[in-house]
C-alpha positions as CSV (number, residue, x, y, z in Angstrom):
1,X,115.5,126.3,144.4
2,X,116.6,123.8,142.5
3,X,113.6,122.6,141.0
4,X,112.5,126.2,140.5
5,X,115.8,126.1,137.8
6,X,114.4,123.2,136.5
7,X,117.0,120.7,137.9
8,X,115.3,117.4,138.9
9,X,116.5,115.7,142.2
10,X,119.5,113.6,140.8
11,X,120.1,115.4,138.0
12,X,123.2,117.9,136.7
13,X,123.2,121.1,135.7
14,X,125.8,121.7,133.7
15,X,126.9,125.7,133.3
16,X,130.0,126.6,131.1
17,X,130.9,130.2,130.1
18,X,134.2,131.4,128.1
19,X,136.7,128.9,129.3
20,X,139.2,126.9,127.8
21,X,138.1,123.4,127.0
22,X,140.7,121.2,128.7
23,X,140.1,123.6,131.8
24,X,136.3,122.5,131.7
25,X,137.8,119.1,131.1
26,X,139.8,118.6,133.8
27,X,137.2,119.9,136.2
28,X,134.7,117.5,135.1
29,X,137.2,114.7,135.5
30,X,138.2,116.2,139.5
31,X,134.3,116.4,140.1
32,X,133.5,112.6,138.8
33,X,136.6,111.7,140.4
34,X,135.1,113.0,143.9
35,X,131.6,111.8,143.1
36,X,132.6,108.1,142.4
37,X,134.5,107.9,145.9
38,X,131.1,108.8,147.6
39,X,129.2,105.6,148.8
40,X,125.2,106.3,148.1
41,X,123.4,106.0,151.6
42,X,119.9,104.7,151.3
43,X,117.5,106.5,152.9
């Protein structure tokens, strides 16, 4: 599904709509804030 969108493996889509900007912000900053405490397993 994803590629069929056009999203690569290890990429991020990125979707915003009418919302205020430091809304958007701060959910960027939660998400990168979740991602970063993820250790990568190698496969």
């Amino acid at each position: 599904m994803q590629a069929e969108g056009g999203v690569e493996p290890g990429g991020i889509r990125l979707s915003c709509g009418l919302e205020e900007t430091n809304d958007i912000l701060r959910d960027l900053e939660a998400a990168f804030t979740h991602v970063a405490g993820i250790k990568r397993e190698r496969v």
